[in-house]
N, C-alpha and C positions, 0 to 999 in steps of 0.2 A: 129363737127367742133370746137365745142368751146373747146374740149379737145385738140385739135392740137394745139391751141394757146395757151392754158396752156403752154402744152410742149415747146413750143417756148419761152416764156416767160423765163423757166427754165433755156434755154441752150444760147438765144440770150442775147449778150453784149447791144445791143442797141435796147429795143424794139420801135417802133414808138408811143405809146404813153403808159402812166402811168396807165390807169385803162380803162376796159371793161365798157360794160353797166350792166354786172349781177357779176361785185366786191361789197363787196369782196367773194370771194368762201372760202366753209368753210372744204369742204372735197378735198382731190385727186380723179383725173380723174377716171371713171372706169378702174380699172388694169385690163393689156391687159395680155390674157390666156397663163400659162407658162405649156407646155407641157411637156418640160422635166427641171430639176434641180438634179444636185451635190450632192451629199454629201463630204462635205471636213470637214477635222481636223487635228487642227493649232497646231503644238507641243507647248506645253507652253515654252521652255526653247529656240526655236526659238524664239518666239514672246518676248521673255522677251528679249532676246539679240536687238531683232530689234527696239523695242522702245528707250531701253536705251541706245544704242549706234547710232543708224543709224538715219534717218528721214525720217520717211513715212509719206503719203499726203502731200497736199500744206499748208504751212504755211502762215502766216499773213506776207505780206513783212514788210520790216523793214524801206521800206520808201515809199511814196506816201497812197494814200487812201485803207483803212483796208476790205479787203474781208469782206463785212456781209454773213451774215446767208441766205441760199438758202432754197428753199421747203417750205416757210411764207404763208398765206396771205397778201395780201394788207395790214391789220392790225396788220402784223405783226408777226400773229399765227401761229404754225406748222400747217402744215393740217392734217387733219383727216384719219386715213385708215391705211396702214401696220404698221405705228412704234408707233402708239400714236393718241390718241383720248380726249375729251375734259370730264373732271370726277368732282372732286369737287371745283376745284377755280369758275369755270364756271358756273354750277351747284351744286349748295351746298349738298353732301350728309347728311342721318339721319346718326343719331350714329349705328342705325341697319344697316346703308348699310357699314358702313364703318367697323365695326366688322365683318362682313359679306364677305366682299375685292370679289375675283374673281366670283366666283360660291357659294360656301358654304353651298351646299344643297347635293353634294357627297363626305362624307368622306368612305373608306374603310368599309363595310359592316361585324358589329362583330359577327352577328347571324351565320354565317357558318365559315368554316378556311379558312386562305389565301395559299395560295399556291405560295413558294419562287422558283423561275425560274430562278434566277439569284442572284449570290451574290459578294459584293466586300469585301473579308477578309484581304487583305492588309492594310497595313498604320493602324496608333492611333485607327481611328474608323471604324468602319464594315457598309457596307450598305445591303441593298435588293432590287431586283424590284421584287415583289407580284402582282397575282392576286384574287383578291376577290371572293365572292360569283357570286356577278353581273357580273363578268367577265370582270370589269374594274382594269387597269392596274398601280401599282403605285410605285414609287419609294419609299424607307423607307429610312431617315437614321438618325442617334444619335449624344446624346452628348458623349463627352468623359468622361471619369472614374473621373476628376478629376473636372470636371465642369460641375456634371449636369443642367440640364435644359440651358445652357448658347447659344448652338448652336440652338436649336429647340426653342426655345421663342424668338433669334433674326430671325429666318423665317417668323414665323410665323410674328413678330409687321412688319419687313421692307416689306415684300410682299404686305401688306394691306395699308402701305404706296405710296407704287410703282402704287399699281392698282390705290389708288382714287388721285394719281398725273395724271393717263393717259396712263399709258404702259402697255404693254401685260405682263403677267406675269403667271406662272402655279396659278391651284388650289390647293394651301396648307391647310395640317390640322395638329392638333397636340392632336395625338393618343397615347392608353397605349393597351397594353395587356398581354398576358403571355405567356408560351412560351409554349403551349399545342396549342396556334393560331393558328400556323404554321404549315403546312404540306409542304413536299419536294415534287418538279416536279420531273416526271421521268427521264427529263432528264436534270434533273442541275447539272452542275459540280461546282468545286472547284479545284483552283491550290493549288500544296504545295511550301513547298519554294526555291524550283528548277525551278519553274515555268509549272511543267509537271502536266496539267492537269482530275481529275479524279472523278467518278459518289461520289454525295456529298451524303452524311449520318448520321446519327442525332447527331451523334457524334463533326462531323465538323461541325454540327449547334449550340450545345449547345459551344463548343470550343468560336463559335465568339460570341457567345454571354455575356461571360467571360469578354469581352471589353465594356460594354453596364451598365452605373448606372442602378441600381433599384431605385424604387420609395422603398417609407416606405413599403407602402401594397405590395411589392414584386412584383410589374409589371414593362416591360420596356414603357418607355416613347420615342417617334421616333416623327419624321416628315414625314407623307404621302404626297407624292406631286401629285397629278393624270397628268395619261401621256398625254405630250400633243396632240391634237387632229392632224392629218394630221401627213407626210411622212419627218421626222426628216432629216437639211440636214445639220446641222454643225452651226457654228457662225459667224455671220458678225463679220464684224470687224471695229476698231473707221477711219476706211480714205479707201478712193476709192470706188467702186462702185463692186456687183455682177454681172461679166460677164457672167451670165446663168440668170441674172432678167431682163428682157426689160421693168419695173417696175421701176426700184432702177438706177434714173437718176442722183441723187443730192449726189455729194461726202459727204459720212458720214460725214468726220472732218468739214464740212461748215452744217450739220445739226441743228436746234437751238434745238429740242430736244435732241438732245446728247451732243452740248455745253452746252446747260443749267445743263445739267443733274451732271455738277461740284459741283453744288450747291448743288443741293438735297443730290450729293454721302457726298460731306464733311458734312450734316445736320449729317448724318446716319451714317455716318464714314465706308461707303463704298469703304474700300481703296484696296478691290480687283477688283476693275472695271476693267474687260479686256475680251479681247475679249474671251476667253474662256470661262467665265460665262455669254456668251449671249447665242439666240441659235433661228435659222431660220425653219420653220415648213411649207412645201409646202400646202396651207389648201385648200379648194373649199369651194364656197358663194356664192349664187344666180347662179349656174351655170358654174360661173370663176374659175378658180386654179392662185392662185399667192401665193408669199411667205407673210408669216406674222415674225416680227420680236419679240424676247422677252426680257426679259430681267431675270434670276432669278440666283440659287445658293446664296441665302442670308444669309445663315448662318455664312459667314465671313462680319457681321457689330455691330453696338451697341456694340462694346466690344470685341465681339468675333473673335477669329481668328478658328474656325472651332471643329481644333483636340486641341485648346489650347488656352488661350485667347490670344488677339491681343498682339502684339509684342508692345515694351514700343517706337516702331520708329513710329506709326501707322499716317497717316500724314505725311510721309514725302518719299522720296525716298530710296528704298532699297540703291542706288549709287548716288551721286551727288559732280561731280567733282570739285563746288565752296564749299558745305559743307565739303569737304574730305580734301581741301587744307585749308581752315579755321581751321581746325585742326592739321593740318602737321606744320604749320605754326605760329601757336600759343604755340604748343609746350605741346597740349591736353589743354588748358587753357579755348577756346573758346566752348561754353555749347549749345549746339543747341536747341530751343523753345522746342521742342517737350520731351526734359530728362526733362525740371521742371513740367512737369507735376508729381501731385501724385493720384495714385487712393487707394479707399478703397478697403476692401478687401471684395467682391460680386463674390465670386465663377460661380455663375448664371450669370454674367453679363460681367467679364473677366477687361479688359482696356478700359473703358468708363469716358469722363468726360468734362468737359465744359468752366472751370477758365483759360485753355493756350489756347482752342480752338482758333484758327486765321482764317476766311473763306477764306483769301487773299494767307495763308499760306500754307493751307492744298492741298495737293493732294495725287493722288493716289501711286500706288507701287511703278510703273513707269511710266513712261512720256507715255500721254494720247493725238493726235493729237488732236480729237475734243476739248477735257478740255484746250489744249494750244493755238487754234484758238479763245477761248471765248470771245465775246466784253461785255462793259457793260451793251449792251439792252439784249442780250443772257442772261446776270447776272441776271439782272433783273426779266426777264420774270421763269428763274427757284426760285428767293427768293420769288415769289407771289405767286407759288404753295406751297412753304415750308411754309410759312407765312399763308397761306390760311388754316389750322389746330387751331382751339381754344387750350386751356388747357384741357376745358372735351373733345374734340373731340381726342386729342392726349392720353389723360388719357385714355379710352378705349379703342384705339387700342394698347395701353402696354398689356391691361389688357390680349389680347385675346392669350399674352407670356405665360398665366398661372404660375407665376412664385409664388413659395409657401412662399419664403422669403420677405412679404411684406415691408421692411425696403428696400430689393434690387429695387425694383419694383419703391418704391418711387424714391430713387437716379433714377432711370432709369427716369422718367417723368421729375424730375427737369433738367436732360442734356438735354433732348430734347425741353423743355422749353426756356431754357438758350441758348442753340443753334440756335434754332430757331432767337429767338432774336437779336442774334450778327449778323446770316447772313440779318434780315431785315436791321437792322443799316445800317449793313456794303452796301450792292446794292443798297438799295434805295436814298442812300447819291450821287448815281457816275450819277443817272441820274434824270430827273425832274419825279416823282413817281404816276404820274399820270395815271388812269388807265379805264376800261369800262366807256369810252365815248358813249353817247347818243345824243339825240335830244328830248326835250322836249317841246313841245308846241313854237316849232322854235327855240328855243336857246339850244346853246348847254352844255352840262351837263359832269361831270366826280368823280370820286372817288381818292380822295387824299388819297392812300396807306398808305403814310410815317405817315399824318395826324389822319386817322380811328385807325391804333393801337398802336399811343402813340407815337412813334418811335423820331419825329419829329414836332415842327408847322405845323402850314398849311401851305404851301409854296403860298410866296406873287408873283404873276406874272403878265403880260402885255402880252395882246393880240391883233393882228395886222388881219383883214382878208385881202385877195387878191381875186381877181378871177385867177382861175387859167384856162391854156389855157390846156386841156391836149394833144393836140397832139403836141404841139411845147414846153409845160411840164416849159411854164413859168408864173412867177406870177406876176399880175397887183395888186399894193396896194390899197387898196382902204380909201380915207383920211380920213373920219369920223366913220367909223368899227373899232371900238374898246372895243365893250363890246359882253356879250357870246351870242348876239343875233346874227344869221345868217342875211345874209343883204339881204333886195329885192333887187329882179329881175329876169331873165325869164329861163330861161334851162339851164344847167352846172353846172361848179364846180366849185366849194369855197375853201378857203384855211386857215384854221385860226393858225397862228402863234404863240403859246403860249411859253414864255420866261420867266423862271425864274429870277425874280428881284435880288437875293441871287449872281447866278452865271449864266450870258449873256449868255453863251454856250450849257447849257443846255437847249436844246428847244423840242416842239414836235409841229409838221406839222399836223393839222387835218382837210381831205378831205370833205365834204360836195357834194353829187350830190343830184343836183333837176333835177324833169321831172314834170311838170307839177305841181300838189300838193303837190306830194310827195319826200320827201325828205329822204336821207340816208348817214350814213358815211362810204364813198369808200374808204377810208386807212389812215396811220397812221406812221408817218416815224419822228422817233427820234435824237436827236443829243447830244453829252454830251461836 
C-alpha cells in the first residue's frame, strides 16, 4: 500500500498532504517485474539533429513557478535504486574503496589467452570484445597513435568518479599485454573497406593493431571494461520516459540526478554527455527483472576527445545561433570564452584546463533537456558530490590513470582541484549551503558546506519555527521559537524556517515530526 502512494505522489498535482508517517523514504518502491523490454538504437546524427535544432521534453516555463526536480525524497534526495544510489558524499569512502570504484576484483584473467570475438577496425582507433580464461566477457579499447595513455587513464580516473558519486557504471581496468595474448574466435569476422564482411586472420589482427601506441617495454596498453551483467537494451535518453519500463515514471529531464549531473559533467569536462554514451541493462535481483540504468564511455573527458584530444570548443556547443551571429556580426572580432583558453602540451591528457573554466558557462556538445531544466537546488545538490572529494582523495583516483608522465599527472590533479573549487563557489553562493541536518539532543543541527571548505563565512541566519498542519500543509508561527531548539509540545510537525541574513530569499524549510519521544526530520524544501 505504501508503494501505491509513493506512485501517487509522483504523478498527483495535489497531494492531500505533505509527508507520510514513514518520510522520508530513502530508496524507490520495489520495481514492479518487466517481463519483456526493447532493445533500441538512437542514431547519433538523429539525436544530434533533435537536440540542436528541435525541443524535446518539457521545459522550465518561462513564466509562473519553475517545474522542480521529481523522483526526491522528502529531503530532497534522488532515491535509491535504478539510476543512482547514495556512495561517498553520504558515506565517506576509504582511498582503497575509492581506487577500487566498481568491482575491482575482475580484471581480464592474463594466465590464459583472450580470445577476440569481435572486432571494431574502423575509425582512428581499433576496439575488441574478448573473452578471457574465466569466460568473462570484455570490451577492450585504446588510445590513439598520437596520444598515448590519454583516452585509457581518462576511463579509467572518470568511471571511479561516476561510481563513488552514485551511478551505475561498468567495471573498468586498465590492462597491458602483447600481442601473443590474443587468440581469434572461430568465428570472428572483419569488414574490409567495402564494408563486405569476412572470417578475420592474424594478419588482420596484427593490421589493426598498427593503430595502437606501444608502451617502452613493447606491450599494448587498452581499457577492459567487463560486460555488463543482464540483457543489453540500448540507452535512455535525457527527456520522457521508457515505454516498455512500468518502473521509469518520472520524466528523465525533471530527474535531479541527471540535472544535477551538469555539474559533475562540466567538473570532468564531460562534454559528450548524450544519450548514446548511456546504456540500459534489463538485470534480476531478489527475484525481480527491471531495467537498471548507466552511465559509461568515458573516455571522451579530462582532456580527451577519444580518437584525439578534445576539441579547443570543448564547453561549448558544436552550433549556437547567438554565438554564430556574435560573430557574423562583429565582423570575427567577438572571441568566444572558450578560444582564450591555452593548454600545455600533455599528450596524455589532450585539452584539459581550469583558468577559463566557467561552471555557469560550460555545457555539453549540444543542448542537453535535463542540464537545461536545472534549478539551483538540482546545482547544488550535484556541487556537494563534486565537492565531497578531498585533494588526496582526488589525487588517488588520478593516480589509478597510471599515467607515466608525472609532470602531466600533476597538471591533471591541479584542474581538478581548481575545478572542483569554482564549481563550489560558484552553487553554493545561489542558495543557503546548508546541508545534513540532524537532531541533537532536541535541537537541531546542520553542516555549513560553504563554511566547512573555505569557500565562504559562516552564513549568518534567523530562524522562525511554526507548527505546521500537514494535511491542510499550512504554517502556524510560533512567537517565541527562534533558536535551533525544537519547541515542546505533543505529536506533529514542526517547521523551522531558516533565512539567510545576507539575502532574504534564500531560505530552507526544515520538517521536524514527533510521536511521542521521538523525533525525526520529515523533509526539507529550499528556496533561493
Amino acid at each position: 500500500m505504501r508503494e501505491i502512494c509513493f506512485l501517487f505522489l509522483l504523478t498527483s498535482a495535489a497531494p492531500a498532504q505533505n509527508f507520510f508517517p514513514d518520510d522520508p523514504l530513502d530508496w524507490e518502491p520495489r520495481p514492479v517485474n518487466v517481463e519483456k523490454a526493447a532493445y533500441r538504437k538512437l542514431s547519433e546524427y538523429y539525436d544530434l539533429f533533435l537536440h540542436q535544432f528541435g525541443h524535446p521534453g518539457e521545459r522550465q516555463p518561462k513564466n509562473g513557478p519553475p517545474i522542480r526536480a521529481k523522483g526526491v525524497s522528502t529531503l530532497g534526495e534522488p532515491m535509491q535504486g535504478a539510476w543512482w544510489v547514495k556512495r561517498h558524499y553520504y558515506h565517506p569512502m576509504s582511498i582503497e574503496e575509492l581506487v577500487k570504484g566498481t568491482g575491482g576484483t575482475t580484471p581480464p584473467a592474463m594466465d590464459r589467452k583472450w580470445t577476440v570475438v569481435s572486432v571494431k577496425n574502423e575509425g582512428v582507433t581499433p576496439g575488441f570484445v574478448i573473452i578471457d580464461g574465466n569466460k568473462r566477457r570484455y570490451f577492450v579499447k585504446f588510445d590513439p597513435l598520437t596520444n598515448p595513455e590519454m583516452a585509457t587513464a581518462a576511463d579509467s580516473i572518470t568511471s571511479r568518479f561516476f561510481y563513488a558519486m552514485g551511478y551505475h557504471v561498468p567495471d573498468n581496468y586498465i590492462v597491458y599485454f602483447t600481442e601473443d595474448q590474443l587468440v581469434l574466435g572461430e568465428d570472428t569476422q572483419v569488414s574490409s573497406v567495402t564494408g563486405k564482411k569476412t572470417r578475420m586472420t592474424r594478419r588482420d589482427l596484427l593490421e589493426i593493431l598498427l593503430k595502437v601506441p606501444l608502451t617502452r617495454d613493447g606491450r599494448y596498453r587498452a581499457t577492459a571494461s567487463l560486460a555488463i551483467a543482464g540483457k543489453p537494451l540500448g540507452p535512455p535518453r535525457y527527456f520522457g520516459t521508457r515505454s516498455d519500463d512500468p518502473n521509469d515514471i518520472v520524466p528523465h529531464e525533471h530527474r535531479r540526478d541527471l540535472r544535477g549531473l551538469a555539474v559533475i559533467d562540466a567538473w570532468l569536462d564531460h562534454d559528450d554527455s548524450r544519450a548514446i554514451n548511456n546504456f540500459d541493462a534489463l538485470v534480476k535481483d531478489r527475484g525481480v527483472q527491471y531495467i537498471r540504468h548507466y552511465e559509461l564511455d568515458f573516455g571522451s573527458t579530462l582532456g580527451s576527445g577519444t580518437e584525439k584530444p578534445n576539441s579547443p570548443r570543448s564547453g561549448a556547443y558544436h552550433f549556437s545561433w547567438k554565438e554564430s551571429a556574435a560573430e557574423l556580426f562583429s565582423l570575427g572580432l567577438y572571441i568566444p570564452y572558450w578560444a582564450k583558453a591555452r593548454y600545455p602540451d600533455y599528450p596524455s591528457i589532450g585539452r584539459f584546463e581550469w583558468k577559463v573554466f566557467d561552471p555557469e558557462k560550460w555545457v555539453p556538445e549540444y543542448p542537453n533537456p535535463a542540464f537545461l531544466n536545472r534549478l539551483p537546488d538540482d546545482e547544488f545538490w550535484g556541487a556537494k558530490l563534486v565537492t565531497a572529494f578531498t585533494d588526496d582523495e582526488i589525487r588517488a583516483i588520478v593516480g589509478t590513470g597510471e599515467l607515466s608522465d608525472k609532470e602531466a599527472e600533476a597538471y591533471l590533479l591541479q584542474c581538478l582541484i581548481e575545478r572542483r573549487n569554482k564549481i563550489g563557489k560558484t552553487y553554493f553562493a545561489k542558495v543557503l549551503p546548508f546541508d545534513q541536518f540532524r537532531l541533537d539532543d532536541g535541537r537541531l543541527r546542520w553542516v555549513d558546506l560553504g563554511a566547512k571548505l573555505g569557500y565562504y563565512p559562516r552564513a549568518q541566519v534567523d530562524i522562525q519555527w511554526s507548527r505546521f498542519d500537514n494535511g491542510r500543509q499550512t504554517k502556524s508561527p510560533l512567537e517565541d521559537a527562534k533558536t535551533v531548539a525544537v519547541p515542546e509540545g505533543g505529536n506533529g510537525y514542526w517547521c523551522a524556517t531558516i533565512t539567510s541574513q545576507a539575502k532574504r530569499s534564500q531560505t530552507i524549510d526544515v520538517y521536524v515530526h514527533r510521536t511521542g519521544a521521538q523525533m525525526k526530520i520529515a523533509g526539507i524544501e529550499r528556496t533561493w
